[in-house]
N, C-alpha and C positions, 0 to 999 in steps of 0.2 A: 286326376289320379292322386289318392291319397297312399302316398309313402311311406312317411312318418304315424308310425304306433304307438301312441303312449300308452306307457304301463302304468295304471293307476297307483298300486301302493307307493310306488316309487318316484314317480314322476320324470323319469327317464320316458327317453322314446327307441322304438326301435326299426330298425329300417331290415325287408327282407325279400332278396332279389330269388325268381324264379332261375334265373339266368346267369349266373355270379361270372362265368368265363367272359359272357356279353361285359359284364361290369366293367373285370381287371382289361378287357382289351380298349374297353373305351376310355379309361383310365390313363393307360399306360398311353395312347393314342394323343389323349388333350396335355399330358406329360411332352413331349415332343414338341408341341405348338402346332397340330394338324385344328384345323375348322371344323364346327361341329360338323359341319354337310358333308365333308371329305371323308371324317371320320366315320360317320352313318354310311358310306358309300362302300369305303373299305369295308368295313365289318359284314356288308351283306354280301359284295364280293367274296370274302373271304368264308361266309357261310355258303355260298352256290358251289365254290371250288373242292370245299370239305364234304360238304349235304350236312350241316349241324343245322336241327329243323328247333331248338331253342334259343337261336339268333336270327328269328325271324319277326318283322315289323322293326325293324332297326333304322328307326329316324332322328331326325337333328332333336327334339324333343326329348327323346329317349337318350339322349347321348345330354341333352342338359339337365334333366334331371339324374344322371351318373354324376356329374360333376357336383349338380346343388347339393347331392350326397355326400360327396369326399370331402368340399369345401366345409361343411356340416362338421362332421367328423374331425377334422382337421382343426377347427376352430375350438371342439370342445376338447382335445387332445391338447389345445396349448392350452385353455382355462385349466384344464385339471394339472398344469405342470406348473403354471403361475401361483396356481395355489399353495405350491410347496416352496415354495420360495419368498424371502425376506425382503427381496429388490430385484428389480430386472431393469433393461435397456433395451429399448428397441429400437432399430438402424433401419429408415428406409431410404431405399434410393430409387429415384422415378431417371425413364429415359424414353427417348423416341428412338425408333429405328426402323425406318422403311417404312411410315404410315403405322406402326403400331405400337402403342403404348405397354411397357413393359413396368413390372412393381417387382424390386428385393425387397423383402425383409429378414432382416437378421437380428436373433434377440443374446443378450446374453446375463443369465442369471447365476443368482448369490445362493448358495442356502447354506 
């Protein structure tokens, strides 16, 4: 599945969901700390309860390529704010809890 669209004059790329409600709910879903498989289960439950027949084929897949999207996004959201700034800091802190690996980051810049 090719996702990412690059726009030639530009060299941006651009990502464009049939589905966008699928998106924010898989989004807001991996937000929480639900599993992709959990998350693909809900959403299809949640489409048979409704009958929403454009949350249909809603798999662990489908739900990781939402995220390799946001993560995308989210990554070139903080390159384009790093760019306006003169100095930053960035604070991570790692921990375990209950079998799973958790990452903060926190940045804090100058400009």
């Amino acid at each position: 599945m090719h996702i990412f669209t690059r726009e030639d004059p530009s060299g941006d790329y651009t990502v464009t969901f049939k589905a966008p409600m699928a998106y924010k709910l898989a989004i807001k879903h991996v937000v929480i700390g639900i599993s992709m498989k959990h998350i693909a289960l809900a959403i299809q439950t949640a489409k048979e309860v409704v009958n929403a027949p454009k949350f249909t084929g809603m798999n662990q897949t489908r739900v990781a390529t939402f995220a390799r999207v946001q993560c995308a996004t989210n990554f070139q959201t903080t390159t384009n704010i790093l760019k306006l700034v003169w100095a930053f800091s960035i604070a991570l802190d790692a921990s375990t809890g209950q079998g799973t690996s958790y990452v903060d980051c926190e940045d804090l810049s100058f400009t």
